[in-house]
The first five atom37 places (N, CA, C, CB, O) and aatype in JSON, in Angstrom:
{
  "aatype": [20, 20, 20, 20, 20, 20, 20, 20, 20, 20, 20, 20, 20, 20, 20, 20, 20, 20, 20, 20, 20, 20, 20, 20, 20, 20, 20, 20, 20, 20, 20, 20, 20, 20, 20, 20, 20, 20, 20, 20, 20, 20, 20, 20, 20, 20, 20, 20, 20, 20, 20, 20, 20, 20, 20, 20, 20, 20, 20, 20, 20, 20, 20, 20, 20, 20, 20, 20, 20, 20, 20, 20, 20, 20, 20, 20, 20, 20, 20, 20, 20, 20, 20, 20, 20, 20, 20, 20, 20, 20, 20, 20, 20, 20, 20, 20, 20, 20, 20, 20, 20, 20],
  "atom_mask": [
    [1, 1, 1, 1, 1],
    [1, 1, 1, 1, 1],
    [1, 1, 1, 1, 1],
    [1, 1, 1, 1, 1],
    [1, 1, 1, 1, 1],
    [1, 1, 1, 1, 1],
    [1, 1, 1, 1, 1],
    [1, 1, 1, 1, 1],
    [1, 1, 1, 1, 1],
    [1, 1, 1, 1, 1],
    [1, 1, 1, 1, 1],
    [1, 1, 1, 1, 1],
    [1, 1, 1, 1, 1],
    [1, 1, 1, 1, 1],
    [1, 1, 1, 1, 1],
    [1, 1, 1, 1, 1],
    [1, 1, 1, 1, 1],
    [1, 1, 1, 1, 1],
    [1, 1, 1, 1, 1],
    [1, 1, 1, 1, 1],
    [1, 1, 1, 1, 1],
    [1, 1, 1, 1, 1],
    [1, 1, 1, 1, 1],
    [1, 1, 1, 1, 1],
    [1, 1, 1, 1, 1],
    [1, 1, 1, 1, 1],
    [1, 1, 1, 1, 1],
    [1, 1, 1, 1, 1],
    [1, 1, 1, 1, 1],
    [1, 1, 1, 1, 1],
    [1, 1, 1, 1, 1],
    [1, 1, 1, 1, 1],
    [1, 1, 1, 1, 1],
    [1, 1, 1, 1, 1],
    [1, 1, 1, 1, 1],
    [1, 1, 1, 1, 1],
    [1, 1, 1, 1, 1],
    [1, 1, 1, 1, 1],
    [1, 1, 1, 1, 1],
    [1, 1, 1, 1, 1],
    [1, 1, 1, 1, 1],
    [1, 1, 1, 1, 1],
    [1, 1, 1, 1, 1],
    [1, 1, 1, 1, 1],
    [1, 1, 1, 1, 1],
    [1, 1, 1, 1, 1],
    [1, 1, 1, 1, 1],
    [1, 1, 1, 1, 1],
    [1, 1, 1, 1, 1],
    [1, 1, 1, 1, 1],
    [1, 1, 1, 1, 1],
    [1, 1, 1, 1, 1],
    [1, 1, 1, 1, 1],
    [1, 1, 1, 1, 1],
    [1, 1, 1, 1, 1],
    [1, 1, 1, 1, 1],
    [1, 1, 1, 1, 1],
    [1, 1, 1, 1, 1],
    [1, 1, 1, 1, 1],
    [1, 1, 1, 1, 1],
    [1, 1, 1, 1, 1],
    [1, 1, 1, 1, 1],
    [1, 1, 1, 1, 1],
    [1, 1, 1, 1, 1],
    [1, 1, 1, 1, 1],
    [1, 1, 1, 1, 1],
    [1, 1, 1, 1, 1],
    [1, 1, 1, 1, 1],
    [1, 1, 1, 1, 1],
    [1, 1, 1, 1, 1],
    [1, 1, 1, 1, 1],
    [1, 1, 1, 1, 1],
    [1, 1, 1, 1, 1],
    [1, 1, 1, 1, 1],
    [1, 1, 1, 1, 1],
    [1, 1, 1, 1, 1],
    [1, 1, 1, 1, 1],
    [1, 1, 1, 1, 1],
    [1, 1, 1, 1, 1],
    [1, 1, 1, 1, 1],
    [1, 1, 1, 1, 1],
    [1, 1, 1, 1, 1],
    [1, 1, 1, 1, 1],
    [1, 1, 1, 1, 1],
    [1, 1, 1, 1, 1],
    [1, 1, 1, 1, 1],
    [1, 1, 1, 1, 1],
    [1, 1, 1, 1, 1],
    [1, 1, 1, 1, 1],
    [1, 1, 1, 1, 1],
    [1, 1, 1, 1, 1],
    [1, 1, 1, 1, 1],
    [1, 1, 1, 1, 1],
    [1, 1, 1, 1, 1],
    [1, 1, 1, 1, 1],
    [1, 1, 1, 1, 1],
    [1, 1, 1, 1, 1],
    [1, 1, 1, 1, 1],
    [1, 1, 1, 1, 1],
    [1, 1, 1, 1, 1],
    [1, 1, 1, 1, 1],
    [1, 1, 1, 1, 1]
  ],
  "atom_positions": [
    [[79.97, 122.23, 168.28], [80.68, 121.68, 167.14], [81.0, 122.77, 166.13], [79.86, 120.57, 166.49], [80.2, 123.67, 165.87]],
    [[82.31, 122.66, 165.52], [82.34, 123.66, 164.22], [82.19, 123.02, 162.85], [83.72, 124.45, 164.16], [82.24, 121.81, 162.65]],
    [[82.01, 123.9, 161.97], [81.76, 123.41, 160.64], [82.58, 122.49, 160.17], [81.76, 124.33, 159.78], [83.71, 122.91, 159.91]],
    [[82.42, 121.58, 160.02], [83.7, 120.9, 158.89], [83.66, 121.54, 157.31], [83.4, 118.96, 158.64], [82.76, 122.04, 156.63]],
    [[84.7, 121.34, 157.15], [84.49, 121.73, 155.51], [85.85, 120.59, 154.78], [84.89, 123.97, 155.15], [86.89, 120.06, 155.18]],
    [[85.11, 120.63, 153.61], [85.92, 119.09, 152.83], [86.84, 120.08, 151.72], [84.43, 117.58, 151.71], [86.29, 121.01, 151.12]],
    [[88.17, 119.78, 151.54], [88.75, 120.76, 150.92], [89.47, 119.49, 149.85], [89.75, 121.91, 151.98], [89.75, 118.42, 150.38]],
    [[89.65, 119.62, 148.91], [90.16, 119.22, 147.32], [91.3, 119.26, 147.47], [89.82, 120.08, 146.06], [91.73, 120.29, 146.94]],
    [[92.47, 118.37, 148.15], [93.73, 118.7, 147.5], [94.34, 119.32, 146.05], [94.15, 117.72, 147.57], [95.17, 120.16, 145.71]],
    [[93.58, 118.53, 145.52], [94.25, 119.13, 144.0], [94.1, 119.44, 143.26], [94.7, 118.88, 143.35], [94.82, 119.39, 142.27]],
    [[92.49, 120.21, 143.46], [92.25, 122.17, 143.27], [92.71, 122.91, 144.08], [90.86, 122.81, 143.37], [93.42, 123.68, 143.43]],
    [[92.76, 123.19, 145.22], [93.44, 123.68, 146.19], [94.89, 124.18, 145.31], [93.59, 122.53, 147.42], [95.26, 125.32, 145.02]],
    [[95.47, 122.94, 145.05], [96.96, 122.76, 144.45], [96.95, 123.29, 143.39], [97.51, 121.46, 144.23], [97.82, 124.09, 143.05]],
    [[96.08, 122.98, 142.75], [96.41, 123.47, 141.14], [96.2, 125.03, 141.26], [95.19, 122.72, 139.79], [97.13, 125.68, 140.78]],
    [[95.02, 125.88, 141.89], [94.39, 126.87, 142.48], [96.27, 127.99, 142.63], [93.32, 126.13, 144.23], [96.64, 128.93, 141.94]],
    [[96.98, 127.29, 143.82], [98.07, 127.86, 143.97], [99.06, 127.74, 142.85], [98.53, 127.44, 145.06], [99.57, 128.85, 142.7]],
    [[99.51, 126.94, 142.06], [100.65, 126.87, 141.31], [99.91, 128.28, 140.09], [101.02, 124.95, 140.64], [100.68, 129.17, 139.73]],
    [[98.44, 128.27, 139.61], [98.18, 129.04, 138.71], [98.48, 130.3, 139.14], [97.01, 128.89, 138.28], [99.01, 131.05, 138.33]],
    [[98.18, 130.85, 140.68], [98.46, 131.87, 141.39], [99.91, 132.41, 141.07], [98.25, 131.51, 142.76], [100.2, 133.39, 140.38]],
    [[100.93, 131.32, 141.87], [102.6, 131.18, 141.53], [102.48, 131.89, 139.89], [103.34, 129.11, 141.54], [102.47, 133.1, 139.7]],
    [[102.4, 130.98, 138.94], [102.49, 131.03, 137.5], [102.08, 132.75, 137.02], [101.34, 129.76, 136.84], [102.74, 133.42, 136.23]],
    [[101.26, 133.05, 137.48], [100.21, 134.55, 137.42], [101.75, 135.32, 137.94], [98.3, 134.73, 138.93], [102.35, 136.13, 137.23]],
    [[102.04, 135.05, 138.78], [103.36, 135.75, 139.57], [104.54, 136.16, 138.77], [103.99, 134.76, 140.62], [105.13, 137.23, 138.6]],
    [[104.69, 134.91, 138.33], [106.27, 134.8, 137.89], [106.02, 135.33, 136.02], [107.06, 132.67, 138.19], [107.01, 135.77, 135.43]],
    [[105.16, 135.27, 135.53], [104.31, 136.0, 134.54], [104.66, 137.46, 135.03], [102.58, 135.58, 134.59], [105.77, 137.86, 134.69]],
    [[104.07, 138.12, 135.6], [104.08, 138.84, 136.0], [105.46, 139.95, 136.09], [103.57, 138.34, 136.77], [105.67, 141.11, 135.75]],
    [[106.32, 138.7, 136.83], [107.73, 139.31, 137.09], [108.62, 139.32, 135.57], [108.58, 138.27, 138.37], [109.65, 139.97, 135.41]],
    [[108.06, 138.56, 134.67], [108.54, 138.21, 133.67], [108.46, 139.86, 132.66], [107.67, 136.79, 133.2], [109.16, 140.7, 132.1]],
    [[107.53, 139.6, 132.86], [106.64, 141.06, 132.03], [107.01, 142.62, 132.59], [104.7, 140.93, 132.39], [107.09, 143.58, 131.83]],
    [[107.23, 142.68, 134.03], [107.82, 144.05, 134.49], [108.77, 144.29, 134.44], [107.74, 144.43, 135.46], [109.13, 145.4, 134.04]],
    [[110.01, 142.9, 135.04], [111.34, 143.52, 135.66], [112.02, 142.23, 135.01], [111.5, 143.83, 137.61], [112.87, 141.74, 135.76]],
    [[111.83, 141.56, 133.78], [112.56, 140.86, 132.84], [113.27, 139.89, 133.12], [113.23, 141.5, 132.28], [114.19, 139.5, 132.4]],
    [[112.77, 139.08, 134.78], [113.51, 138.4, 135.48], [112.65, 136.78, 135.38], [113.71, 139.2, 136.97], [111.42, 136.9, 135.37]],
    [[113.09, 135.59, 135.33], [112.42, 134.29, 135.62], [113.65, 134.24, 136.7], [112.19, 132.96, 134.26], [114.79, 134.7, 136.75]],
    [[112.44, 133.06, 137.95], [113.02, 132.85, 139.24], [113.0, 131.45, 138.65], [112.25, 133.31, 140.76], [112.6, 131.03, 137.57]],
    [[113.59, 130.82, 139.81], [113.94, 129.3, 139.34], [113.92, 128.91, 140.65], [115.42, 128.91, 138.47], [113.64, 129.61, 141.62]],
    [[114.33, 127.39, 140.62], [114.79, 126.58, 141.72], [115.67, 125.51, 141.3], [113.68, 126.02, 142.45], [115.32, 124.54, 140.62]],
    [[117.33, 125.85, 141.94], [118.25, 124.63, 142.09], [118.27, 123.49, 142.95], [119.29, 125.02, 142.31], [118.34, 123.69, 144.17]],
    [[118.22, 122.43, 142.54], [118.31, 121.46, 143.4], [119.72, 120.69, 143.5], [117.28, 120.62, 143.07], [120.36, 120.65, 142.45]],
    [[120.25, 120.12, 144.55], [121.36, 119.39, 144.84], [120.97, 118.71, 145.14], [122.22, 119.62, 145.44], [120.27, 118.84, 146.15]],
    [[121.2, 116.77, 144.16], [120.15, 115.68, 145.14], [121.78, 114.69, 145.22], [118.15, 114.62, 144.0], [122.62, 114.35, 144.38]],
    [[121.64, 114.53, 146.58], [122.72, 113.68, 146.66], [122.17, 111.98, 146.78], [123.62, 114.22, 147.97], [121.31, 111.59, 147.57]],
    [[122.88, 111.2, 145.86], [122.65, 109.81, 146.19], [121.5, 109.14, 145.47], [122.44, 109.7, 147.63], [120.82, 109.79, 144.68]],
    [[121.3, 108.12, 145.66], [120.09, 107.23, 144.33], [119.07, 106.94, 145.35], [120.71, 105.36, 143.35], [118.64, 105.79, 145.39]],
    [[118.55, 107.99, 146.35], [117.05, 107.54, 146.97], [115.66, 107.88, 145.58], [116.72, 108.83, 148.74], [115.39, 108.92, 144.99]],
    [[114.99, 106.38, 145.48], [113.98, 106.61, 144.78], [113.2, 107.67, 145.2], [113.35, 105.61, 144.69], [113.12, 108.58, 144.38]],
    [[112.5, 107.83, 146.41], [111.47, 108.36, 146.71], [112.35, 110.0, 146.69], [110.69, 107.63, 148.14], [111.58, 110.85, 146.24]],
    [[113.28, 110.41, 146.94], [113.89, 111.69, 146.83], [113.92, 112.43, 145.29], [115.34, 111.47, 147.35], [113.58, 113.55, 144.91]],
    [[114.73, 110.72, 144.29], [114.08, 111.66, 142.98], [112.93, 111.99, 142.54], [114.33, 111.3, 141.95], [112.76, 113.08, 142.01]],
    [[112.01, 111.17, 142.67], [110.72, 111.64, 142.46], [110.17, 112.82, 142.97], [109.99, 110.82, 142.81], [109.54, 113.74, 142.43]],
    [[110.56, 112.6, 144.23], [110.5, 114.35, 144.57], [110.76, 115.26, 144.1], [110.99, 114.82, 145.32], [109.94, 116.17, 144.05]],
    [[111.94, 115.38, 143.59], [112.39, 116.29, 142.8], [112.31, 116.57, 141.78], [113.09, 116.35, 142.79], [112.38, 117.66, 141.22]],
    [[112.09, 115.21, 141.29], [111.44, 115.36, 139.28], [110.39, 116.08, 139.64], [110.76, 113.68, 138.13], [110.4, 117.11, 138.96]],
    [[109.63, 116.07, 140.27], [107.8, 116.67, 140.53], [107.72, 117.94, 140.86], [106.89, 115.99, 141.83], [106.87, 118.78, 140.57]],
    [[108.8, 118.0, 141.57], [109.25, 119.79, 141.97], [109.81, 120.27, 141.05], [110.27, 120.18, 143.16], [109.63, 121.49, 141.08]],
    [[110.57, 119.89, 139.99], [111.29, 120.17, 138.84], [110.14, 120.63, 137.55], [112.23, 118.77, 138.5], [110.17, 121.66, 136.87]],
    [[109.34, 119.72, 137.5], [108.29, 119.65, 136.65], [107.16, 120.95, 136.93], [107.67, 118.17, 136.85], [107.0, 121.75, 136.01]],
    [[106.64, 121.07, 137.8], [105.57, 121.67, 138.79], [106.22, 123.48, 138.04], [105.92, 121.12, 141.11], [105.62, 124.29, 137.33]],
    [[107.6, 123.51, 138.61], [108.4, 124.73, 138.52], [108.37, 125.22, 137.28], [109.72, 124.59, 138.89], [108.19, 126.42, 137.08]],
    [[108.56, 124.31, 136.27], [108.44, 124.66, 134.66], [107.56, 124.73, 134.49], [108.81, 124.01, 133.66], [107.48, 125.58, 133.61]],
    [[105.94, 124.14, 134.92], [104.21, 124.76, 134.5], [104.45, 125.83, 134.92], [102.67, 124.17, 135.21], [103.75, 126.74, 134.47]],
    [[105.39, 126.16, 135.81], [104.52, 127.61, 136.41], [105.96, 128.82, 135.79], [104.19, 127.58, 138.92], [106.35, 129.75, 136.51]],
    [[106.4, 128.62, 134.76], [107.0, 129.5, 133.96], [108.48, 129.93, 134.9], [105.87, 130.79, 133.6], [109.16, 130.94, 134.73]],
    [[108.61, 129.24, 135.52], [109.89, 129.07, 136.23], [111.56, 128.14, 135.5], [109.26, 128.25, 137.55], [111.61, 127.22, 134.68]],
    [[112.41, 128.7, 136.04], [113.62, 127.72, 135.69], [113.78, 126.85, 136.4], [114.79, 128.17, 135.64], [113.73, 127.16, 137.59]],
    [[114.05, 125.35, 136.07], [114.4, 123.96, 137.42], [115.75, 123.63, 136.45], [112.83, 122.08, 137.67], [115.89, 123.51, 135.23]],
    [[116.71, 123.55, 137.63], [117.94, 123.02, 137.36], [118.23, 122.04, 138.41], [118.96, 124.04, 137.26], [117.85, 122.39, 139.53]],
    [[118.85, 120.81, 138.32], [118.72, 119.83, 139.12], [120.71, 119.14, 139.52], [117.48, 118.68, 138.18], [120.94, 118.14, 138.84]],
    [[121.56, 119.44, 140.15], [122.62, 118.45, 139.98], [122.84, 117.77, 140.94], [123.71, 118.86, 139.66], [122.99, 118.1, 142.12]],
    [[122.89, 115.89, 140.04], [122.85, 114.81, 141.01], [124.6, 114.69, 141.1], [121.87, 113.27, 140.41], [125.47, 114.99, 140.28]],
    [[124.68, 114.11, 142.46], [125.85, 113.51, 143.16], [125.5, 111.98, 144.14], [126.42, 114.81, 144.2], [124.71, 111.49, 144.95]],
    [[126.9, 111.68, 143.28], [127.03, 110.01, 144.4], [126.43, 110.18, 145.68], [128.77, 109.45, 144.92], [126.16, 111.3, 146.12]],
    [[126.25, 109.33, 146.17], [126.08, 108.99, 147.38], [127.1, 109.33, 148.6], [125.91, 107.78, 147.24], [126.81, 109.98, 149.61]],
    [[128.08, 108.88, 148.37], [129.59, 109.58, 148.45], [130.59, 110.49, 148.68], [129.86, 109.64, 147.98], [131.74, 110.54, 149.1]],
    [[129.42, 111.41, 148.09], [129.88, 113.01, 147.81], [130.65, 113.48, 149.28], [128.28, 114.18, 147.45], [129.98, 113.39, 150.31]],
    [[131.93, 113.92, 149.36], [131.7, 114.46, 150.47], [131.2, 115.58, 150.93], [132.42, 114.42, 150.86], [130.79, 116.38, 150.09]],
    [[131.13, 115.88, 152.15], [130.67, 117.2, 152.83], [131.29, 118.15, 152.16], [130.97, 117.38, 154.31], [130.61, 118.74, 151.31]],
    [[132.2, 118.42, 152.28], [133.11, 119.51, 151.98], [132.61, 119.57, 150.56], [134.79, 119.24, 152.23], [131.61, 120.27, 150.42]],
    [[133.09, 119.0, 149.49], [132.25, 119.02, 148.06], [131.45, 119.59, 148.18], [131.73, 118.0, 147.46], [131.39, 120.81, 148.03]],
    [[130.33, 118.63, 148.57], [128.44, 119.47, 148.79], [128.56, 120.78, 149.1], [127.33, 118.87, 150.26], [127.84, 121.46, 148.37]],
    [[129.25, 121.48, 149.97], [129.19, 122.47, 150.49], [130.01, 123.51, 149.78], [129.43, 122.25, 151.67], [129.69, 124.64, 150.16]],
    [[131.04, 123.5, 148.8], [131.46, 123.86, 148.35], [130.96, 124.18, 146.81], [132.2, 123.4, 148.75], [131.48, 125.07, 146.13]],
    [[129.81, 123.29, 146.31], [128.83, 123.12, 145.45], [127.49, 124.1, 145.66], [128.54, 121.71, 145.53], [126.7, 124.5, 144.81]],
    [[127.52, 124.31, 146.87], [126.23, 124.81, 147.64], [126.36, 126.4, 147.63], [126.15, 124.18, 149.31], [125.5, 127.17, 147.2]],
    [[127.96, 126.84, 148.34], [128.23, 128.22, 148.16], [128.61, 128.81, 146.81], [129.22, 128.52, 149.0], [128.52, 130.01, 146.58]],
    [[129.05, 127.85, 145.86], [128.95, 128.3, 143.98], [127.76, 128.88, 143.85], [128.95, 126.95, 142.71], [127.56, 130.07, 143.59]],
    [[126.72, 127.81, 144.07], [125.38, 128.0, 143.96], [124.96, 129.6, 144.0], [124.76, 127.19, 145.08], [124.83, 130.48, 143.15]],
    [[124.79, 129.51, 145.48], [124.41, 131.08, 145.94], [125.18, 132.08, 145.79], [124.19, 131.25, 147.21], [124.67, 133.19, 145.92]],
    [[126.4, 132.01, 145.53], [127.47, 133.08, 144.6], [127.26, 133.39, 143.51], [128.71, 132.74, 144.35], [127.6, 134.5, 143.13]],
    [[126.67, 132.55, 142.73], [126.61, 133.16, 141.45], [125.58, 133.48, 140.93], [127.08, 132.58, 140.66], [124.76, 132.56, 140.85]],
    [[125.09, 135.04, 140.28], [124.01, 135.62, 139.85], [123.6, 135.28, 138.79], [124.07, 136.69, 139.83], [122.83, 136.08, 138.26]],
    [[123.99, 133.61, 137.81], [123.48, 133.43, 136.91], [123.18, 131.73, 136.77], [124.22, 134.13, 136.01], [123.54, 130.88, 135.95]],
    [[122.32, 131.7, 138.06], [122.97, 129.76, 138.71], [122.38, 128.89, 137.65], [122.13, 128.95, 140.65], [122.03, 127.77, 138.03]],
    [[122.17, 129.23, 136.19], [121.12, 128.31, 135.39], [122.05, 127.39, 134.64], [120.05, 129.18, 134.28], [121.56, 126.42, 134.05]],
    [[123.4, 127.6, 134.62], [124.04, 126.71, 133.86], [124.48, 125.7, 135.02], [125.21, 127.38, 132.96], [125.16, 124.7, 134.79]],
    [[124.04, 126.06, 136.23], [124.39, 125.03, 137.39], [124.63, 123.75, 137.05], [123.4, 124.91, 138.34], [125.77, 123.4, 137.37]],
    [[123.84, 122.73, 136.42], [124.16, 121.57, 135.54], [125.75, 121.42, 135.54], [123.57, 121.79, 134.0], [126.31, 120.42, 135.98]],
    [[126.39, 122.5, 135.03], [127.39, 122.26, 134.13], [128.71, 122.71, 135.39], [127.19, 123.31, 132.48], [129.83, 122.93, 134.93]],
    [[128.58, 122.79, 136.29], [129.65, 123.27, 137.62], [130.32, 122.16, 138.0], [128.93, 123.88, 139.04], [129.78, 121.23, 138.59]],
    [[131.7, 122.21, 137.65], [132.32, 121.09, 137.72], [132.7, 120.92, 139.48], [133.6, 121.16, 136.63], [133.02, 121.79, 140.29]],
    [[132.52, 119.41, 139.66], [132.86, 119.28, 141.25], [133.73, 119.57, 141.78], [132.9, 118.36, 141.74], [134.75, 119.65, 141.1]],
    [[133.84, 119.85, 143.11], [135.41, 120.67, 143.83], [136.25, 120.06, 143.84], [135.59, 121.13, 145.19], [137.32, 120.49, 144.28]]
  ]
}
């Protein structure tokens, strides 16, 4: 038999985001940069925004930027995707919010 061992989700969790946070601190302080995370949530799934509010939230404890832009359900492909390559084109994606649709 091997050891079991009982592990804390959420020290474990908290354990890493302080780690992250220590990081981006870090990057803040050397090379004058905050990292972020954009999200594109398409459509009104409950359980998706919540996801994302939590990932949104999580990102700002840990001294990060969260930018979030919702789209209909609707949206087409081409849009999304055309929303998606703005995204990663541009070296300053924090006003992302504000990118008007294709």
């Amino acid at each position: 038999m091997t050891d079991a061992r009982i592990i804390d989700g959420k020290v474990y969790s908290q354990n890493v985001r302080d780690s992250v946070a220590a990081e981006v601190a870090e990057l803040k302080a050397k090379h004058g940069l905050t990292p972020g995370l954009a999200v594109v949530l398409v459509g009104e799934d409950a359980a998706s925004q919540i996801y994302v509010r939590n990932k949104g939230k999580q990102t700002e404890e840990c001294g990060m930027l969260s930018v979030t832009r919702r789209l209909p359900a609707d949206t087409a492909q081409g849009e999304l995707v055309a929303i998606v390559k703005a995204l990663n084109a541009d070296p300053d994606p924090w006003h992302f919010g504000a990118i008007a649709p294709a």
